[in-house]
Every structure is written in C-alpha cells, then in structure tokens.
C-alpha positions in Angstrom: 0.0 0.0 0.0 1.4 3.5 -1.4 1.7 5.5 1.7 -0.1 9.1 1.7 3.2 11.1 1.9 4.4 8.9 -1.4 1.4 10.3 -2.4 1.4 13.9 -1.5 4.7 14.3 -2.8 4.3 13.1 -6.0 1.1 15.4 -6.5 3.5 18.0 -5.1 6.3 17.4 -8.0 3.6 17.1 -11.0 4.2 20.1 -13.1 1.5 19.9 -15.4 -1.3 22.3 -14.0 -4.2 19.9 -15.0 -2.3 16.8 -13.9 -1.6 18.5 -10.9 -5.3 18.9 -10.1 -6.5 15.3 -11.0 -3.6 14.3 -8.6 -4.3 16.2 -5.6 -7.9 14.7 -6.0 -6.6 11.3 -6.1 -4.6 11.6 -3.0 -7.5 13.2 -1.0 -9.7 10.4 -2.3 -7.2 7.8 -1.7 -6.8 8.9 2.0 -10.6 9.1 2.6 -11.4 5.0 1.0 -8.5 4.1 3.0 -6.3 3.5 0.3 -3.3 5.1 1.8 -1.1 4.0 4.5 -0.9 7.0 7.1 3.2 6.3 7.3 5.4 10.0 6.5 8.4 7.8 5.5 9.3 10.8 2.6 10.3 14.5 3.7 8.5 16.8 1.2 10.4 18.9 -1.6 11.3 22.4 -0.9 9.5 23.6 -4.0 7.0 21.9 -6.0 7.0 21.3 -9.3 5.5 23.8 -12.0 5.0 24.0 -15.8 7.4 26.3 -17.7 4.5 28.7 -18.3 3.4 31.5 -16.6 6.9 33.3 -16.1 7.1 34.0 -12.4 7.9 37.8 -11.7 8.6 39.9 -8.8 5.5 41.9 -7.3 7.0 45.2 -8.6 7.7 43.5 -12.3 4.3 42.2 -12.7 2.2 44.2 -15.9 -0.5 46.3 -15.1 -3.7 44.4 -15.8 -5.3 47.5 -18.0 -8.2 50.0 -17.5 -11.8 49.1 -16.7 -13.6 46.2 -18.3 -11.8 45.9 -21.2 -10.9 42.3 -22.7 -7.2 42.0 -21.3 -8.2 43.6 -18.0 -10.7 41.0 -17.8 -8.6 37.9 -18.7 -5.8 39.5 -16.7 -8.0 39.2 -13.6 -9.1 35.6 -14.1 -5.5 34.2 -15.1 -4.1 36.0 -11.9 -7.2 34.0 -9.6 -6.2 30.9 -11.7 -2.5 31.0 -10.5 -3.9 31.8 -6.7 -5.6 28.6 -6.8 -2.9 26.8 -8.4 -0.5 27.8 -5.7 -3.0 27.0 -3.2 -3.3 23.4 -4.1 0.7 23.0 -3.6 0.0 25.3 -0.3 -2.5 22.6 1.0 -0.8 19.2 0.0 2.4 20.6 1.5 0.3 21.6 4.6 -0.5 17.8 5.0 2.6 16.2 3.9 4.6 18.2 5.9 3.3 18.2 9.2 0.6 15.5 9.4 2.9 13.2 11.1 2.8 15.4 14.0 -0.8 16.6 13.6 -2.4 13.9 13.1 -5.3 11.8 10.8 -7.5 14.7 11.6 -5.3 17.4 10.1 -4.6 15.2 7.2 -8.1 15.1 5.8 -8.5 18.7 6.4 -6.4 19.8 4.2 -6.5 16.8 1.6 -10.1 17.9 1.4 -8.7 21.6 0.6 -6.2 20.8 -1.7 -8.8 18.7 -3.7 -11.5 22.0 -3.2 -8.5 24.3 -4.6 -7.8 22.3 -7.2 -11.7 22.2 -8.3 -11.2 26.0 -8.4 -8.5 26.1 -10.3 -10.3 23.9 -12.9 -13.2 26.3 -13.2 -10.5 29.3 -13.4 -8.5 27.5 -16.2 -11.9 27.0 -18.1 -12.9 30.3 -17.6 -9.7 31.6 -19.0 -10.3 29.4 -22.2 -13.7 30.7 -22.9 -12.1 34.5 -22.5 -9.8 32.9 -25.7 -6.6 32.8 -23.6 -5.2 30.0 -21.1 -2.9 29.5 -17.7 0.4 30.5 -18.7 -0.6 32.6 -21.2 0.5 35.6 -18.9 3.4 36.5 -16.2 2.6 35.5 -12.6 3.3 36.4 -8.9 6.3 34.7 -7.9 6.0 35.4 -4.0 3.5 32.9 -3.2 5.4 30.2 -1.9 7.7 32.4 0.2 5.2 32.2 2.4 5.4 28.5 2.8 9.1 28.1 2.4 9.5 30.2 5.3 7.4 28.9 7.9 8.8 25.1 6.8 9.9 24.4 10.3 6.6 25.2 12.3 3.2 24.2 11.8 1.9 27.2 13.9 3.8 29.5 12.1 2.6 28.0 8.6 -1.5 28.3 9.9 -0.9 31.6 11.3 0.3 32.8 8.2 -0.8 30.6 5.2 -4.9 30.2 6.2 -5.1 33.0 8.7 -3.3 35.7 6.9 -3.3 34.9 3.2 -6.3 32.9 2.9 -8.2 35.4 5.1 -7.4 38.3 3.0 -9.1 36.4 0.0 -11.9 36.9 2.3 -11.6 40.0 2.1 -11.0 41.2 -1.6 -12.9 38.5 -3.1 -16.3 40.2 -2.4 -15.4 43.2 -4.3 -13.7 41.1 -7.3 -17.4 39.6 -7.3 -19.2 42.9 -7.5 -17.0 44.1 -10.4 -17.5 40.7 -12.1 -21.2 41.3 -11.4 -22.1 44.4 -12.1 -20.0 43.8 -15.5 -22.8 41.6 -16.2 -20.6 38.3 -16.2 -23.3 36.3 -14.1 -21.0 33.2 -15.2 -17.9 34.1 -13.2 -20.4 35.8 -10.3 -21.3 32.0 -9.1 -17.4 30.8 -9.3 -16.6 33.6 -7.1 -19.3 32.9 -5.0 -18.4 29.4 -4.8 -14.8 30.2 -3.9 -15.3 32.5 -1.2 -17.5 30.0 0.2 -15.0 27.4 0.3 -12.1 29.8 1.5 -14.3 30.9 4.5 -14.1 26.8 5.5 -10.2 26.9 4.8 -10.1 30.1 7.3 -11.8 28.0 9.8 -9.9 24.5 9.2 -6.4 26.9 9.4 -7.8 28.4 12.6 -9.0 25.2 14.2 -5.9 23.8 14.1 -4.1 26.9 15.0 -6.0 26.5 18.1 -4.9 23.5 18.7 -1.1 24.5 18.6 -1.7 27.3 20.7 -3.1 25.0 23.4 -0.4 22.8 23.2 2.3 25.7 23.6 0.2 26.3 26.9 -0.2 30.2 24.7 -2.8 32.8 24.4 -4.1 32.2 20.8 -4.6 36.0 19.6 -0.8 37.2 21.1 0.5 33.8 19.8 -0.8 34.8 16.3 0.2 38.3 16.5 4.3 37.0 17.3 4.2 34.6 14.4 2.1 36.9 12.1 5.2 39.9 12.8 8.1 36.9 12.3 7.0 34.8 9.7 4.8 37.2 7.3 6.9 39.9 5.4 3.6 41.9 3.7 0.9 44.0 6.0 -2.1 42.9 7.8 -4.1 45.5 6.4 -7.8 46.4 6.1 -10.9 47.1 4.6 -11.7 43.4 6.5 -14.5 41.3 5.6 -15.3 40.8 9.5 -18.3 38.8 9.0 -16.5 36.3 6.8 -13.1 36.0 9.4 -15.9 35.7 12.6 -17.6 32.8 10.8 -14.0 31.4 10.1 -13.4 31.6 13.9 -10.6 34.6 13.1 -12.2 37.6 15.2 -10.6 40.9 15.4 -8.7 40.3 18.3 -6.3 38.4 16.6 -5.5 41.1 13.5 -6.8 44.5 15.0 -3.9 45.2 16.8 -1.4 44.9 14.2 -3.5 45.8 10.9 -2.0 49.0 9.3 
C-alpha cells in the first residue's frame, strides 16, 4: 500500500497544472477509501513542481492588468485567480505532507479535502480563461507565493498563522469586491465561481484556525498574542484592512487576533 506522503509528494512534483489537479484529488480520495497507509516515510520537496508557463515575476515586475472592463483587464484578472488557486493546491498538500505526522489523521483530511476544493477551483478558473480565448500561462505571474510556505517550513503554527489566517483570510476579504465588479459587468458566469470560492475559503479560514488553536493550546499560549508574534516573524507583507469581518468571525478569526497589528 502507497503510503499518503508517497502520495502527497508526488502530487506536489507534477508540473503539469491539470495533472496536478486530477492528482491532488486522487490523493484526497485515496486517504478518505483508506487506500493510503498513514506512514510519512518521505520529507517533502522544498518547491514543488511547475509548468514552464506563466513566467514568475517579482511583485513590482508584474504588468498592469489594464483599464476598466476591457478584454485584457478582464482575462488578466481571471489568469491572476487561476495562479492563486494553483498555488494553493501545492499550499494545502504541503500543509498535510509536511506536518501531518505530528498533527495527526485529523489534520490530514482537512487539508486533503482543501487541496482537492483548490484544485476544483482552479479547474473552473482554467476553463474560464479558455472561454475569454486565452489559457494559464498565457501571462506573467506572482512569484511570491510560496515564500510564504518556504519560510514557515519548520513550524506548523507558524505556517496556519500565516498561510490560512493571513493569506487565505485576506481572500476573504477582496474577493467580495472582485465579485461585484464581475457582477455588475454583467458576467453572471464568473459571479457564481466567485461565490463558490469564497465559500469554500471561509471553511479553509476556519480549518487553518482550528488547528491553530490546537497549537496554541499545546504551547500552553494565548491564541490571539501567539498569532500576532508569528504573524510579525514569519509574514513579510501588511495585515491591512478594509476586513470582511463577517467572513473571518464565521472562520473563527475575530478581530482580536489582527486589529492590533492591521496597518
């Protein structure tokens, strides 16, 4: 029997963005039949794998997206969601391989069941993009997005507090007025992904903080300082508003844990 880190890490070092997504769905399916051992006999890669295409560019070399509602602006938008969601399947699978050894069964199905949710949104992103005429990879991308991961290899706490409660939670908060403008452009279409997506991401929040919790009890800490410490170490950007409060409450992330440092 294959066990699930095998797994993970091979999902994790598949390039191909639609292979990628079938594969993350196969390990969270796998784990849930019982078709995986729950033995972490590999160490995960320090980068997983990813298709030639998009270039990856610093934040202050990325294009502007363009003006308004015109046709690049618009596929500019979706092909920048697409590569969130892409990164966010390698995010989750490396949140599970990583550190489910010392998490345990429970935390491994959490965030199998993300990674196969982020890879379903990346497949409706991808086939959004190819009814706009264009495709993933077709423009630059962020290249940032695994710092975040990379640098909080060596803690679990450290990678919640900053991966689902930082990052995550500020899709929260932008995606709400990414829907409007989709909406009031009259692109009903890409209205109900969004609407799917930020429904899903306000369950990652909570799964990220749940666990986060857990930690936090563990280190015998107070859960809201603890954040704040790991948030300042670990996260090089700003925690920084408007805030969609009523999506981080239902999450479980109030505004004691980001008030005091937003900017």
């Amino acid at each position: 029997m294959t066990t699930v880190a095998r797994a993970i890490r091979a999902a994790l070092l598949t390039p191909d963005p639609r292979a990628k997504c079938f594969a993350a769905r196969e390990v969270a399916r796998g784990w849930r039949q019982g078709r995986l051992a729950s033995d972490f006999d590999v160490v995960m890669p320090d980068r997983p794998a990813w298709p030639d295409a998009p270039e990856l560019l610093p934040p202050n070399r990325m294009p502007k997206r363009g003006r308004g509602g015109s046709e690049r602006a618009r596929i500019a938008l979706w092909h920048s969601l697409a590569h969130i969601e892409f990164v966010a399947i390698d995010l989750a699978l490396d949140m599970a391989g990583r550190f489910g050894g010392e998490m345990g069964a429970g935390f491994v199905s959490d965030f199998l069941a993300v990674a196969a949710d982020e890879a379903m949104h990346f497949a409706l992103l991808a086939r959004k993009l190819e009814s706009l005429g264009s495709h993933y990879g077709a423009l630059p991308a962020h290249a940032g997005l695994w710092e975040a991961a990379h640098a909080t290899r060596h803690d679990v706490a450290a990678r919640l507090a900053v991966v689902p409660m930082v990052l995550e939670a500020r899709g929260l908060d932008v995606t709400p007025m990414t829907l409007e403008r989709v909406r009031a452009a009259g692109d009903e279409h890409g209205a109900r992904i969004l609407t799917r997506i930020l429904d899903d991401e306000i369950r990652h929040v909570a799964v990220g903080t749940k666990h986060f919790l857990q930690c936090a009890e563990t280190a015998q800490a107070e859960p809201e300082s603890y954040w704040q410490c790991l948030v300042k170490r670990y996260f090089r950007g700003m925690v920084k508003p408007p805030f969609n409060d009523s999506a981080r409450l239902a999450a479980g992330l109030s505004r004691g844990f980001y008030e005091a440092i937003a900017l």
